[in-house]
C-alpha positions in Angstrom: 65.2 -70.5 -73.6 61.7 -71.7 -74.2 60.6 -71.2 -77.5 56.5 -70.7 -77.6 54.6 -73.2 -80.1 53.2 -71.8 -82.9 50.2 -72.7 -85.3 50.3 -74.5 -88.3 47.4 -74.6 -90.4 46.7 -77.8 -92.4 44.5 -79.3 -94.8 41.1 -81.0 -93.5 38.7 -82.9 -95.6 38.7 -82.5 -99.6 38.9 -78.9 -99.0 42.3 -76.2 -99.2 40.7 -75.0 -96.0 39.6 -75.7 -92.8 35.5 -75.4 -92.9 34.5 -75.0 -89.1 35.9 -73.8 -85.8 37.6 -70.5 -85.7 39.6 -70.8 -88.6 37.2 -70.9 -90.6 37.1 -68.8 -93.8 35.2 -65.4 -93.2 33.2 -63.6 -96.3 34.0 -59.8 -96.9 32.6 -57.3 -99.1 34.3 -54.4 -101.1 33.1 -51.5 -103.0 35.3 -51.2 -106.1 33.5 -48.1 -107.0 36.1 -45.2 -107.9 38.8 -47.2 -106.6 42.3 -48.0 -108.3 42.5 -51.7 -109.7 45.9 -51.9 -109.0 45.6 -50.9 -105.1 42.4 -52.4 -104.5 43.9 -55.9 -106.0 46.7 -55.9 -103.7 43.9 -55.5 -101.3 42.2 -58.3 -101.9 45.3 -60.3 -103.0 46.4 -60.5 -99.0 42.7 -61.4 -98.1 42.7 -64.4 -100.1 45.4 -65.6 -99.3 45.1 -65.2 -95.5 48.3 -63.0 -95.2 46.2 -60.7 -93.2 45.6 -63.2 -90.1 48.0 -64.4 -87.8 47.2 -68.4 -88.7 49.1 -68.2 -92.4 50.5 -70.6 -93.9 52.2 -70.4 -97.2 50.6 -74.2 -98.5 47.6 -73.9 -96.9 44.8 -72.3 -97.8 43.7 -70.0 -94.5 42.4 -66.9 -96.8 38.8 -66.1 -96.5 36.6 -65.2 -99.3 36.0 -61.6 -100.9 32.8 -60.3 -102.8 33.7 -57.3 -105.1 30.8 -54.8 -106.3 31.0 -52.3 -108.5 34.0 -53.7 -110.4 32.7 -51.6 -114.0 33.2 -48.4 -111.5 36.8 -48.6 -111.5 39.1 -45.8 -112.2 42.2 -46.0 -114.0 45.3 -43.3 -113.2 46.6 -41.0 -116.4 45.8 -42.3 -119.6 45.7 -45.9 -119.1 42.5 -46.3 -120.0 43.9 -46.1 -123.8 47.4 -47.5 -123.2 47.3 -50.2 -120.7 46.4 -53.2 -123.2 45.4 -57.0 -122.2 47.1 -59.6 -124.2 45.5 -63.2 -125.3 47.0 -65.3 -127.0 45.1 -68.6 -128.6 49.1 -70.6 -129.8 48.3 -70.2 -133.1 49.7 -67.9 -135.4 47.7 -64.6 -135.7 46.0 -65.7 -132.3 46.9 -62.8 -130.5 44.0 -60.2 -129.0 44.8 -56.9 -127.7 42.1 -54.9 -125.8 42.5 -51.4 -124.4 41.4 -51.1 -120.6 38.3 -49.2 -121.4 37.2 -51.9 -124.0 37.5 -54.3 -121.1 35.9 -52.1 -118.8 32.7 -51.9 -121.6 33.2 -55.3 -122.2 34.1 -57.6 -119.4 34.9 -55.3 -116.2 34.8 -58.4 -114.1 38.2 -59.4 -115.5 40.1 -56.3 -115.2 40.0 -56.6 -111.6 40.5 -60.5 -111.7 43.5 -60.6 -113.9 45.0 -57.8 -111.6 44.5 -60.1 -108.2 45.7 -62.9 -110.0 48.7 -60.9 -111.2 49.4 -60.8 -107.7 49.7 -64.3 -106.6 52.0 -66.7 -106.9 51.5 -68.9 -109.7 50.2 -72.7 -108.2 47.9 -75.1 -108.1 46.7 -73.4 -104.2 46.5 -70.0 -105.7 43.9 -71.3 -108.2 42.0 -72.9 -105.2 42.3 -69.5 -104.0 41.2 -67.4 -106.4 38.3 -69.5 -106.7 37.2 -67.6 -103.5 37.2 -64.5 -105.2 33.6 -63.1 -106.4 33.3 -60.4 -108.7 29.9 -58.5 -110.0 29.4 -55.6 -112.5 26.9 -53.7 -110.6 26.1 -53.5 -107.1 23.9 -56.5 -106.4 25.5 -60.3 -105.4 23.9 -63.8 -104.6 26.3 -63.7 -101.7 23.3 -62.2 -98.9 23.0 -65.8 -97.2 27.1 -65.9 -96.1 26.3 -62.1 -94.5 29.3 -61.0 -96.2 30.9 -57.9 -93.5 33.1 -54.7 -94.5 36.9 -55.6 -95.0 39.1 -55.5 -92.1 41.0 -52.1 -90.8 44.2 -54.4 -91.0 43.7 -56.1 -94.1 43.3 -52.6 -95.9 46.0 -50.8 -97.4 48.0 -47.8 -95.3 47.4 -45.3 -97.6 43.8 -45.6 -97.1 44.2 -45.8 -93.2 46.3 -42.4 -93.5 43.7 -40.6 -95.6 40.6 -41.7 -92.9 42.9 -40.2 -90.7 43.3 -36.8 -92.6 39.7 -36.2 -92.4 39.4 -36.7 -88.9 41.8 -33.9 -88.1 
């Protein structure tokens, strides 16, 4: 039997990625606004790191990068806006800070989405290349218009959302 030859991505230049031809990284745009962090990080956790196109390569770097507006529009399930805490921790004794999710959400609401995608890849020297490519902003503006960021890909988006599109059709 003939076996077809597949792709393997690889690194080019003093980048994680390839920067022209068709592999080239793609820029995408997501509206965090009344969205789940949780779901919405798994989201954009397979966009950066390219699990959503056929060309992936677990040490390479073939994701493509993701702008995310909105991220103080979030919305949190139950009550986790009072018990879901975020832990930092300085090493030293007493160093330890503990913030409720709405205090982050007041505070920093860039980070709640951030620590939640970075939850969500595996812990490397790549996966801090590419989380580098993810862009997060407060409100709904972004210095990202020259890139002509599109919408996220049907494929890259989670089922549950694909079902509920579908719902309101019929």
């Amino acid at each position: 039997m003939f076996q077809q030859k597949s792709y393997l991505a690889r690194r080019t230049g003093a980048h994680f990625f390839e920067t022209q031809g068709p592999n080239a990284p793609k820029w995408y745009i997501v509206d965090a606004k009344g969205q789940v962090p949780g779901r919405l990080a798994s989201m954009i956790a397979k966009v950066i790191t390219g699990k959503h196109k056929t060309t992936y390569s677990p040490s390479v770097d073939t994701g493509d990068f993701v702008i995310v507006i909105n991220a103080e529009k979030v919305v949190f399930t139950r009550n986790k806006l009072e018990t879901k805490l975020y832990r930092d921790y300085t090493g030293y004794i007493s160093g330890l800070k503990v913030k409720t999710a709405r205090q982050m959400l007041e505070t920093k609401p860039e980070q709640v989405i951030e620590r939640a995608v970075w939850g969500m890849t595996n812990k490397s020297s790549l996966a801090r290349h590419q989380v580098k490519k993810l862009k997060i902003y407060a409100g709904t503006e972004h210095p990202h218009a020259a890139q002509e960021p599109q919408a996220l890909p049907l494929a890259a988006t989670r089922r549950s959302a694909l079902t509920a599109k579908n719902r309101k059709r019929t």
